[in-house]
N, C-alpha and C positions, 0 to 999 in steps of 0.2 A: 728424399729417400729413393734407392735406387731399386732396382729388383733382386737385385744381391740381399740387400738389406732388408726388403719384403719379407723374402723367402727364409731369413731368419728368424724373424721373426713369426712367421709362422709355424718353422720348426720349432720354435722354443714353447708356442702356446699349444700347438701340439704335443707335446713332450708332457707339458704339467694337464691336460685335460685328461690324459691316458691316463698318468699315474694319479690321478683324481679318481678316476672312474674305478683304476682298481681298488684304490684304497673303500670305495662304497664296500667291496666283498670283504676285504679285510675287515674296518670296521664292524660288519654285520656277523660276521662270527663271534664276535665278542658284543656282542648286545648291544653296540656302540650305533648313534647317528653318524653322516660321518662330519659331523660338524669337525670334532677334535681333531679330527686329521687333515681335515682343509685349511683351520685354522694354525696348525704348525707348520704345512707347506706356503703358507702366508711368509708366517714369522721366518721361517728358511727365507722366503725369496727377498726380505724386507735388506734396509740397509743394517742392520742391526742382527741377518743372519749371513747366508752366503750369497744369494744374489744378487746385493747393494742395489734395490727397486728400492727410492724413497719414496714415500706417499704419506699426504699427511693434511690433505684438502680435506677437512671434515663436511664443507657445505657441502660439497663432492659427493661424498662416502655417504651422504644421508640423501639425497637425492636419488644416487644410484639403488638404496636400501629399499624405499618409498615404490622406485617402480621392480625390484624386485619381489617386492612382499606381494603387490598388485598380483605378479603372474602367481606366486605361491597359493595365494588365497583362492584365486581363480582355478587353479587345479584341487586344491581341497572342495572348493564347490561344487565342480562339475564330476568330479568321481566320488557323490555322497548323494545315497541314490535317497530319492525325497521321501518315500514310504518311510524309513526309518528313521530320517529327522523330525517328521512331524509328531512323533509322542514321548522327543527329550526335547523340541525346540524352543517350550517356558525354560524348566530346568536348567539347561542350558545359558540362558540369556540373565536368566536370576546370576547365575556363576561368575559371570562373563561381565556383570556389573556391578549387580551387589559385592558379590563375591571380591571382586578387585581392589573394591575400594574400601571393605575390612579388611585385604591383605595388605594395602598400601598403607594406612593407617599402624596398623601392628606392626610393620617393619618401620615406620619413620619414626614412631615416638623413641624406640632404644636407640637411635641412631643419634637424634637431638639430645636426650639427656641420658645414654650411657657413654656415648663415645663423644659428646661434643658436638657435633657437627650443625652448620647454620639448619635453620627448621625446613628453610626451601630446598637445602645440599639432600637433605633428611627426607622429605617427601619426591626429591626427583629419582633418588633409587628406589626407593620404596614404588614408585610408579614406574620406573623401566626395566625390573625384575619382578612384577607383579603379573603380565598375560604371560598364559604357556606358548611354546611357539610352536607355528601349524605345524611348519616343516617336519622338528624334531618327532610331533605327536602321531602326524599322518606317518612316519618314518618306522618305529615303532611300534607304536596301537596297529597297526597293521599285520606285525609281524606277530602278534600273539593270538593265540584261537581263545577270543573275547566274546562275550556275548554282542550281538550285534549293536542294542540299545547300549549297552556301554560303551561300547567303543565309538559311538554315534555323538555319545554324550561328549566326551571327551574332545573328539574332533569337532562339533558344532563350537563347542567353550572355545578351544585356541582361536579360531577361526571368528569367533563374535568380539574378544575380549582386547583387539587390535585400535580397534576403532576408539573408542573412549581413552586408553591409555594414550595413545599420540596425541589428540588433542589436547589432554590436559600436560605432557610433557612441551609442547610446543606452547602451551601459557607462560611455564613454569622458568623458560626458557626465554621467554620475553624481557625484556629490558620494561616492561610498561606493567609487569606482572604488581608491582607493588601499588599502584593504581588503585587495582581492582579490590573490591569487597571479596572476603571469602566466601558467601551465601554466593557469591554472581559467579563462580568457577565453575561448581557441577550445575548452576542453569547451563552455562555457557556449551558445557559438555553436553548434556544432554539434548539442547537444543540442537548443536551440530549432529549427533548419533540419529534422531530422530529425521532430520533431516537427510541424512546421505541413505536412511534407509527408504524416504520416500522416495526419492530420485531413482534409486538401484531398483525400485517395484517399476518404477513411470519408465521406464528404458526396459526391464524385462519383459513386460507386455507389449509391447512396439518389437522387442524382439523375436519373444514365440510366436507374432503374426506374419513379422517380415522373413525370416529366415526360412522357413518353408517355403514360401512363395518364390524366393530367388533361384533365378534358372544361370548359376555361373557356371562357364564352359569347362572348368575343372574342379575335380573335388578337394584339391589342395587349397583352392581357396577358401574353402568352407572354415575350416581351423584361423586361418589368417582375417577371415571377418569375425569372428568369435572375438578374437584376441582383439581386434580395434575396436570393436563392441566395449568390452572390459576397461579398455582403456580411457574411451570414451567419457563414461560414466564415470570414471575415477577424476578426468579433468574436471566433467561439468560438476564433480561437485564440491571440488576443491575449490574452484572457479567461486561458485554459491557460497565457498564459506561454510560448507559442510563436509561431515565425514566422507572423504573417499573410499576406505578401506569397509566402510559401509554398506559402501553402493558397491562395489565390485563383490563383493559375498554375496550379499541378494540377490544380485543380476546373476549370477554361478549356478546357485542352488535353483533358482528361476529356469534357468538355460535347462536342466538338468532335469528339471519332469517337466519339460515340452520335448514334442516330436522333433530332436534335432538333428537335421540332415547329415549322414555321414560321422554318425554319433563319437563311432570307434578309433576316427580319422583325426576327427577332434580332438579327443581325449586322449589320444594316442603323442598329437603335438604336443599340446597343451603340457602332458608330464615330462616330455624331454626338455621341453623349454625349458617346466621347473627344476629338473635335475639342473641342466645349464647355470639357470641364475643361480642358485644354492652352490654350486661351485665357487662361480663369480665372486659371489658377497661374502660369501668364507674366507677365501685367499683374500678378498679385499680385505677385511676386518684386521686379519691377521696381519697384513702389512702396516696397522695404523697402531699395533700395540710397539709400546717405548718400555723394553724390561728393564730399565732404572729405575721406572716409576711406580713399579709394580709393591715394591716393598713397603713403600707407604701405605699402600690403600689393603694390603692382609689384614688389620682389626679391623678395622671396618666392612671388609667383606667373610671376615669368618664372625661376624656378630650378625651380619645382613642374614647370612646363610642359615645360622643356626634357629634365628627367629623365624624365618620363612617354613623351612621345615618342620621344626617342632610346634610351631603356636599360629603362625599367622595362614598356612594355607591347608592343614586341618579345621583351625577355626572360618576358612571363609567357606569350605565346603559342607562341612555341619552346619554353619546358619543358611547357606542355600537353598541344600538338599533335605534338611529336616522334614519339611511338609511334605517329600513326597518320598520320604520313608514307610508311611505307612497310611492306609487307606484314609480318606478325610473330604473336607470339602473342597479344599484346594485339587486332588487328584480329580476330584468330579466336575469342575468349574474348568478347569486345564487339560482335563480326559488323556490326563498320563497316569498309566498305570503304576504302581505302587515301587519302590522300589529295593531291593531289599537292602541290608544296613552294608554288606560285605562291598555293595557298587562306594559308598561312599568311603569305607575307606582306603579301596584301591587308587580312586581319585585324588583324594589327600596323600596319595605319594605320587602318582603318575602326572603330579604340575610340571612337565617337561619347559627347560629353558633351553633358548638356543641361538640362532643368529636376533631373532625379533627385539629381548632384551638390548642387545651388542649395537643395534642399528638404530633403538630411540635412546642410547646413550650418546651417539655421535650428535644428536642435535643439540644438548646444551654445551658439546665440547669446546666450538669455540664462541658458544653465545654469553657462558655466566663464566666466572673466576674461579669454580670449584667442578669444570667441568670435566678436568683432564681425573677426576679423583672420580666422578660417578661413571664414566670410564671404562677407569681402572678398576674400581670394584665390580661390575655389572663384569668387566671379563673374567674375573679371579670367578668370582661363583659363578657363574655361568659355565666354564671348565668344572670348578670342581662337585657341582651339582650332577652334572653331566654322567662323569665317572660314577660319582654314590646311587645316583638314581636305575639307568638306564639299565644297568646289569643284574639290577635288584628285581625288576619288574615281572620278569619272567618267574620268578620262586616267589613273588608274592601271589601273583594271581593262581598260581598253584595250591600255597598255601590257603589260600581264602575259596579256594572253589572255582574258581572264575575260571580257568586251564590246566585240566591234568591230562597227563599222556595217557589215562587208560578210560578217559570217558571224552567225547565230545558234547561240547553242548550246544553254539553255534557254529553249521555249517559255512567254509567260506565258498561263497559262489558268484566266479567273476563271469561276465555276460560280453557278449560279442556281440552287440545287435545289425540285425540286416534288415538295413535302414528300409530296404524297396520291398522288401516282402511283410513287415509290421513285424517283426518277429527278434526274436533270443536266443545267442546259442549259449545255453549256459554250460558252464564249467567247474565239475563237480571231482573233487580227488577224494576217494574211502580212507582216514586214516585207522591207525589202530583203535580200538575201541570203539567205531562208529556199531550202529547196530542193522546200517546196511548191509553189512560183510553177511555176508550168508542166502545173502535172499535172493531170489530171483527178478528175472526183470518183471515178470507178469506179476509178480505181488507189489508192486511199488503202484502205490494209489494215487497215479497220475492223472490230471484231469484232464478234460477234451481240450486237443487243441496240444496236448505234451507230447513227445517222446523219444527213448533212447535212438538217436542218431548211431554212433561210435562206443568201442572201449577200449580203452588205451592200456595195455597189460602187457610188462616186460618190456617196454620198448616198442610193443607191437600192435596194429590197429584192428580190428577184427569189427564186424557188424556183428551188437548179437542180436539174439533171436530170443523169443519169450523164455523160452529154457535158460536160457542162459545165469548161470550162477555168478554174483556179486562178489569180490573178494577185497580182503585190505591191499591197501594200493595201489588197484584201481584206477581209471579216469574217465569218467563219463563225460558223455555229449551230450547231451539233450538239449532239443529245438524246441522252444514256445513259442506261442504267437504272444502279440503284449499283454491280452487281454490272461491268456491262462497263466503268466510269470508266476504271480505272485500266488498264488494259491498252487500252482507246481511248488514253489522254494519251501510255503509251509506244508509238505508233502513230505518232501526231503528231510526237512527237517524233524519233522514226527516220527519219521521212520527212526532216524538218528538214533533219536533219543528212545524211544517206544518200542521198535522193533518191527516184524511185520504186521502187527496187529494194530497199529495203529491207528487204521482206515477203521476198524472194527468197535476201538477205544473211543476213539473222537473223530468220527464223518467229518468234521470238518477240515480237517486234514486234507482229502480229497477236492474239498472246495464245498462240499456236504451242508 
């Protein structure tokens, strides 16, 4: 390769990473991930559309998936701030496994005896359209004004439910699979899940001591030892014969309430990278689809789909979440608070599928005889879930309470933190119906240690001053130290909802 032909090459990946990137905007107007759109500039570039790219290395496509999931997971970890995982992090985990493996069961049995298919062909889709996918979830669930614990719930589920489905799709996928006893499959799973979660702790804690103490000459390294941190822990436990996908979520959420140097530098990589790989593994995916073969596998992916939706991921989130619909001994034993009926059926539509499905279908594609058919179904519903789901979610959760345009209920508040001073900038936008709009800053029941910095109005930056009147639209600044954060946010949030008298209603508001 010359330089001539470099520089073509570079112009050409250049070319498709731009109109990647735009397509994120497009996409996002239409409620869309941009899965669908990466996925047909695939199928364009493939030899089967106009850029005659063949690709068709499945051991390939699932390797490159494997360490793409790694960096996805790692960014859902590290921007999932820990106060609000720890009271859905049972719930969650119930979901993410009980919950999986009633939805994998309910989509194989119609698959084996309505449409025929061998019982293994039967249980491997039912297992690689069974987890939501982080990407799709973090993608969305972000974009809605959700209550915080829901939307926690949701992203802790995609993000736990990875682990257990790959290893039992890479059983499933074995040639040695017929060996085994059924009773020895979920040890087998579990004992790997369990394991890659102690690893992911034994490397977290060596982490929150080490990474403090490193005196590196630039801060751009600090991102780049995170990410070989991650990587790290996803070897050694592969290595061990355990869940990797395990250990790299642990070690995330771990990273994520310790004092981590350059927080914002981090995290700031850490989601470009994931934007990156999520381009990558989409165009990739789509270059391995073969549309001759597609027409075979429509019954059996519009029977997969309809089961899934209607019967199988309703019913795995009702046996989940039952117990902590309503107060009991389980909420007191688990000290999650209650949770009302409307979270669980927002959940039983918001099972978001997306490249995660697509990437543990490539691994029985070319291991079993029926692999090019689970596939080909996992892509049909996977696209056409996409469509029915994503656009739906926003008028559901209206519907149900969860987001309407004329009341707020969770504040969204993203944080800058300045790492040298122990401190927070938080960043706060007034939308319609907040019940801040009106108030002053002197009435906002701030605790010691908070205060409004900036207000960003019209375009324009202004310090205010205690007088200063709150309006919709708004953008406040506010500086915390780490210690006042969290009882600053339930502050904000009181107001929100309560008005100014909130301080008045419930002291604790203030920190009280």
């Amino acid at each position: 390769m010359d330089a001539e032909q470099a520089a073509q090459i570079s112009l050409i990946i250049g070319v498709i990473v731009l109109a990647a990137v735009g397509g994120v905007r497009l996409a996002a107007r239409f409620g869309l991930p941009g899965l669908l759109f990466y996925l047909a500039l695939g199928l364009l570039l493939s030899d089967n559309g106009l850029g005659g790219i063949a690709f068709d290395d499945a051991e390939l496509a699932t390797a490159l998936g494997y360490a793409g999931l790694v960096i996805i997971l790692a960014e859902g970890g590290l921007t999932t701030r820990p106060s609000t995982v720890r009271p859905v992090i049972v719930p969650a985990t119930i979901l993410a496994s009980v919950g999986v493996a009633i939805s994998i069961v309910l989509v194989a049995l119609p698959l084996h005896w309505l449409a025929g298919l061998e019982l293994r062909t039967a249980v491997l889709i039912g297992a690689v359209v069974a987890p939501t996918d982080a990407a799709a979830v973090f993608t969305v669930a972000r974009g809605l004004r959700l209550p915080s614990r829901l939307q926690t719930l949701l992203e802790a589920e995609s993000g736990l439910n990875d682990a257990p489905v790959v290893v039992l799709v890479v059983l499933l996928s074995a040639t040695s699979v017929e060996g085994l006893s059924g009773w020895l499959i979920p040890v087998i799973v579990l004992a790997e899940l369990v394991g890659g979660l102690l690893i992911g702790v034994l490397i977290g804690l060596q982490a929150r001591w080490l990474l403090p103490r490193l005196a590196l000459p630039a801060s751009g390294l600090y991102p780049v030892a995170v990410i070989a941190l991650l990587m790290f822990a996803y070897g050694v436990a592969v290595v061990l014969h355990t869940s990797g996908f395990a250990a790299v979520y642990v070690l995330a959420l771990m990273l994520a309430a310790s004092r981590l140097p350059h927080r914002r530098s981090v995290i700031g990589f850490v989601e470009g990278l994931a934007w990156t790989v999520q381009i990558g593994l989409f165009i990739m995916l789509g270059l391995l689809v073969v549309p001759e073969r597609l027409a075979a596998a429509v019954g059996a992916a519009a029977l997969a789909g309809a089961v899934l939706l209607v019967l199988a991921r309703p019913a795995s989130v009702l046996a989940s979440l039952a117990p902590f619909l309503r107060p009991g001994w389980v909420t007191r034993v688990s000290r999650t608070a209650p949770m009302p009926w409307q979270w669980a059926a927002f959940a039983s539509w918001a099972g978001l599928r997306g490249a995660v499905p697509i990437i543990f279908a490539t691994i029985p594609l070319g291991a079993v005889a029926d692999g090019p058919l689970v596939f080909d179904v996992t892509m049909l519903l996977v696209v056409a879930l996409t469509l029915l789901q994503s656009p739906t979610m926003p008028m559901l959760a209206r519907r149900l309470g969860l987001a309407r345009a004329d009341q707020v209920g969770e504040l969204s508040v993203e944080a800058a933190p300045l790492d040298t001073l122990r401190a927070a900038l938080l960043d706060l936008d007034i939308p319609a119906g907040s019940n801040l709009a009106g108030t002053y800053v002197f009435e906002l029941p701030l605790p010691a240690g908070a205060v409004v910095s900036l207000l960003v109005r019209g375009g324009h930056s202004v310090a205010p001053d205690r007088h200063t009147r709150i309006r919709v639209g708004d953008r406040l600044l506010i500086v915390a130290t780490e210690a006042a954060r969290p009882a600053t946010e339930r502050a904000l949030r009181s107001v929100s909802r309560s008005g100014r008298l909130a301080d008045w209603i419930d002291p604790r508001a203030s920190g009280g």
